[in-house]
N, C-alpha and C positions, 0 to 999 in steps of 0.2 A: 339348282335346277331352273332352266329357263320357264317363266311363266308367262303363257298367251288367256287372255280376259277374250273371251268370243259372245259377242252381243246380238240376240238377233231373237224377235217375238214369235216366230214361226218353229214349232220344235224341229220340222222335217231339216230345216235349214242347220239348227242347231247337231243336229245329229248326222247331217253331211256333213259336217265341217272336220264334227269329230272321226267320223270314220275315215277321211281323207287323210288327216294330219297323223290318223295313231299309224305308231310305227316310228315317228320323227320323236327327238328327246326333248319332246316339251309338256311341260305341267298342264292341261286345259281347265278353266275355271270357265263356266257357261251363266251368263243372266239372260233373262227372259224377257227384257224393257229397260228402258236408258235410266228408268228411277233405281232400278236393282244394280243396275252397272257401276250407276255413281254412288252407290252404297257401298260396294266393293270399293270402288279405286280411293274414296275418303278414305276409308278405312284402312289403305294399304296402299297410300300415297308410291313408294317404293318398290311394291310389291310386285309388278307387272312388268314384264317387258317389251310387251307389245299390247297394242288393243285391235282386235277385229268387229268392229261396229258397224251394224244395219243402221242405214238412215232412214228409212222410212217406218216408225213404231207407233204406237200410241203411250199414250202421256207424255215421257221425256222421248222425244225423239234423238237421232243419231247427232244431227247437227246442235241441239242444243249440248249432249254431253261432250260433243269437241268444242265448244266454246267452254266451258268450264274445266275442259282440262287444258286448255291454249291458256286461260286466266289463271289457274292455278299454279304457281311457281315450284311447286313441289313437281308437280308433271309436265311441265312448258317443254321437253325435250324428247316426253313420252312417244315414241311412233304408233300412229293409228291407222290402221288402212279402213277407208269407209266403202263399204261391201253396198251397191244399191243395183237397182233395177234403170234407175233413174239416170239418162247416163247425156240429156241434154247439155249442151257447152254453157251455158250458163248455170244449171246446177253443178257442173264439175269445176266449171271455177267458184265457184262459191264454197264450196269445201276446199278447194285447193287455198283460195284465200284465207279461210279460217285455218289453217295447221291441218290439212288430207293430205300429206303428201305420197300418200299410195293408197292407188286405189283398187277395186276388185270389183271385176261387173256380175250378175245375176245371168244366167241360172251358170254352175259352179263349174271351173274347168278344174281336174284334179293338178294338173301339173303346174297350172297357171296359179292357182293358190298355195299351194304349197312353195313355188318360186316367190314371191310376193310377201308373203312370210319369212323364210328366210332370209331376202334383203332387207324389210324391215329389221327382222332381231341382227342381222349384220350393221349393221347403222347403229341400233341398238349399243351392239359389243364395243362398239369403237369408243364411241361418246364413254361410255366406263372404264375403258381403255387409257383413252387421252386425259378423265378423269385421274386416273392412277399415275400416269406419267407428269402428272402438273405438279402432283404431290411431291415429286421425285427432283424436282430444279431446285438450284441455288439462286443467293442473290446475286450471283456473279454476274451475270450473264446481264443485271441490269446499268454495266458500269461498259458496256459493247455500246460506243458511239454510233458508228457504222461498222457494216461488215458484208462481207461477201462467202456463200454459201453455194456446195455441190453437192448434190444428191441422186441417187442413181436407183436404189429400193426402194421399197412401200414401208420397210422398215428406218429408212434415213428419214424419208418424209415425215413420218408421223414422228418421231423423236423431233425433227428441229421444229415441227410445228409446237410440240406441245410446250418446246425450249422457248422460242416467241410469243404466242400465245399466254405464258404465265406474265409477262409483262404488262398485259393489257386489261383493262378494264372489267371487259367479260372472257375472259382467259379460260373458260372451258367452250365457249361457241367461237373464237375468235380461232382457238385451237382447232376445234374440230373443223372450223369455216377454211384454215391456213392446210388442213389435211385435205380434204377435198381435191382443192385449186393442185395442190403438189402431188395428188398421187394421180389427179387427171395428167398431171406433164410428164407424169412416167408411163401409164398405161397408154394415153392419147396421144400424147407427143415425142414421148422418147423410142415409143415401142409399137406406135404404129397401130394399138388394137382398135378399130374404126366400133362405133356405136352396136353396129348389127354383131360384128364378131362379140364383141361383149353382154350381150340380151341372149348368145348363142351360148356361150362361155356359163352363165350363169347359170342358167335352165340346166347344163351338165354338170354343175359344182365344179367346174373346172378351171374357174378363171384364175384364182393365186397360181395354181400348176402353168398354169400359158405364160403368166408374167415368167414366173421364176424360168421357165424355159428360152423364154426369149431374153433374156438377162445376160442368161450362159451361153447363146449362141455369137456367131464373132457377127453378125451383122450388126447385132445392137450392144455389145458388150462394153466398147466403150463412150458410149452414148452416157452425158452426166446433166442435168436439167440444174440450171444456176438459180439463187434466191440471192437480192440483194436487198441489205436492212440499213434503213435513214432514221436515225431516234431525234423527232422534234419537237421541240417544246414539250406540247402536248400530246404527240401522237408518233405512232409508229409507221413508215412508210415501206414498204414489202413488195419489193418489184419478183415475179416468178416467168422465167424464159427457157423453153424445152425446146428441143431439138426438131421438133416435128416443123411437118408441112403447116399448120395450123389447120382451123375450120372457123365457119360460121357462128361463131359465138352468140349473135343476137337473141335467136330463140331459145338460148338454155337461158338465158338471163329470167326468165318466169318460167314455173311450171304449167308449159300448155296446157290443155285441155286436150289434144292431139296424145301428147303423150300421157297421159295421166296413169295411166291404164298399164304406162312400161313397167318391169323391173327395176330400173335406172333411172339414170339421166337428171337427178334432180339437186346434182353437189353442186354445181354453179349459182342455181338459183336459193338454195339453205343457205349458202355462206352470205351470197347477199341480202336476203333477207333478215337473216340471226347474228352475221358477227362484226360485218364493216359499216363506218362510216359512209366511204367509197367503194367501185370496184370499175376500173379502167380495160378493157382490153386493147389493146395495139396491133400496127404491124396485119401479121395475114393471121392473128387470134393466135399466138402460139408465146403471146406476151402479154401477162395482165398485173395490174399496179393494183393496192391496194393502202387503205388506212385506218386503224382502228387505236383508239384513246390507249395513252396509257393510262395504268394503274398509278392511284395517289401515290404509293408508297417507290415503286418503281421509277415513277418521275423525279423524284426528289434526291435520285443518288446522283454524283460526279459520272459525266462519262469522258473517262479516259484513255480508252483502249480502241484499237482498230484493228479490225481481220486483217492477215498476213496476205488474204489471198488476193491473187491478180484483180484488178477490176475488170468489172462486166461492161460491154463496150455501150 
C-alpha cells in the first residue's frame, strides 16, 4: 500500500487534503506540526512514499523537517512536495534548493493536488524500480570497454540505465539520473511530446498510453535514440542523442521558481544535481554528454569487449 505523511498545523487543511485524495489508493498518515512529522518519518525511515508538508507551522516548521530529511540518508530520495501560502521567488527557491522539488500553492486546487501527488509517488515508483533492476545486473557488463547503444521504449531506457548505472559509484541516482535524460529522448525527442502536451497528458493519466501510441504509429515507429558508453580510468563517459528537433535546454538545468509549481519538468535538473559529476548539452539540445565515477569494484575489472554496433557519428 502506497503511504502519503500529510503535514499541515491547521486541521481544516488537514482534512481537505484528506477528503480530496480519498478515493486514490493511498494509505494517509496526518501530523499536526513538523515535531510529530519527524517522529513519524524517524520512526519509519522507509515507511513513506511521499511527504506532503506545510511550511509555515510552529515549532518545527516545514523547511526545518526537509533539511533533516535532505540530511538523513535513510530518506535523501524521499519526495516531498511543500504545500505553502508563501509562494515569493526567493522562498520557492529556497525550498527548491534544499530538496522541494514539487510544489503546491495554498488555498487547494482539487485536480492540481491530486496531479502533483501522483508525480511525486511516480518518481517515487521508479527510484524502487531502478532500485530493483540494480539488484538484477551482472558483473559482465563491467568487462564493456566501449559500446554503442539503441533505445526506442521507456522500457529499453530504464533497463540500460539501470545496466550503466550499477557500474558507478552512486548506481541508484546515477541510474535513475541515466533514466531521466533517456526517457526525455524518447518522450521529447524521439516522439515529439512538447512540455505543454505532457503537463496535459498527465493531468489525464494518460501519458504512458500517448507514448505507447505514438511508438506504434509509422511516423515515429522507427525512430531509435543512441547512447554511447567510454569506460575511463575512473569514470564513465555517457553520450545520449535522440532524434528530435531539440530545445532550450538552459532553464531545465535548475528548478526555476517559474516552474515550481509544474507537475514536471524537473528530470534534467535531479540528474544533475544527484547523479553526475558533469552534464554537457550540445548541438540544438537534443545531445547531452555526461560523467559519473565508477564503482571501486567495477573499475578494477579488465575491459575487453566492444559493442558490435555501428558507431555513433
Amino acid at each position: 500500500m502506497t503511504r502519503v505523511l500529510v503535514v499541515d498545523d491547521e486541521p481544516i487543511n488537514l482534512e481537505i487534503i484528506g477528503e480530496y485524495l480519498e478515493g486514490e489508493p493511498y494509505q494517509l498518515t496526518f501530523a499536526a506540526d513538523g515535531d510529530e512529522a519527524w517522529e513519524a518519518l524517524d520512526r519509519e525511515p522507509d515507511g513513506f512514499d511521499c511527504v506532503l508538508l506545510d511550511r509555515m507551522m510552529p515549532r518545527l516548521n516545514g523547511i526545518e523537517v526537509l533539511k533533516r530529511v535532505r540530511a538523513d540518508k535513510r530518506m535523501q530520495t524521499l519526495p516531498v512536495i511543500l504545500q505553502t501560502a508563501a509562494a515569493a521567488p526567493e522562498q520557492i527557491a529556497e525550498g527548491v534548493r534544499l530538496g522541494a522539488y514539487y510544489y503546491l500553492s495554498k488555498p487547494f486546487d482539487r485536480e492540481i493536488l491530486t496531479s502533483i501527488v501522483r508525480a511525486a509517488l511516480y518518481s517515487r515508483r521508479a527510484q524502487i524500480e531502478m532500485a530493483g533492476r540494480l539488484k538484477d545486473k551482472h558483473a559482465a557488463l563491467s568487462l564493456l570497454a566501449d559500446g554503442n547503444f539503441e533505445f526506442a521504449t521507456l522500457e529499453e531506457a530504464r533497463s540500460l540505465a539501470a545496466a550503466l548505472g550499477s557500474q558507478c559509484e552512486n548506481a541508484e541516482a546515477v541510474s535513475v539520473g541515466l533514466s531521466e535524460l533517456m526517457v526525455n529522448a524518447v518522450e521529447h525527442g524521439n516522439l515529439e511530446i512538447s512540455y505543454a502536451e505532457k503537463s496535459s497528458l498527465l493531468l489525464k493519466s494518460a501519458w504512458e498510453s500517448e507514448i505507447n501510441r505514438r511508438l506504434a504509429s509509422a511516423q515515429y515507429a522507427s525512430r531509435r535514440a543512441r547512447l554511447r558508453l567510454e569506460r575511463r580510468p575512473a569514470e564513465l563517459a555517457i553520450t545520449i542523442i535522440d532524434c528530435g528537433k531539440g530545445f532550450d535546454w538552459r532553464e531545465y538545468l535548475e528548478i526555476s521558481a517559474k516552474r515550481a509549481f509544474d507537475i514536471h519538468g524537473r528530470g534534467i535538473a535531479l540528474a544533475r544535481q544527484l547523479a553526475f559529476a558533469t552534464i554537457e548539452y550540445s548541438g540544438c539540445g537534443n545531445t547531452v554528454s555526461v560523467t559519473a565515477p565508477i564503482a571501486a569494484i567495477a573499475s578494477t575489472q579488465p575491459c575487453v569487449s566492444e559493442c558490435p554496433h555501428p558507431s555513433l557519428p
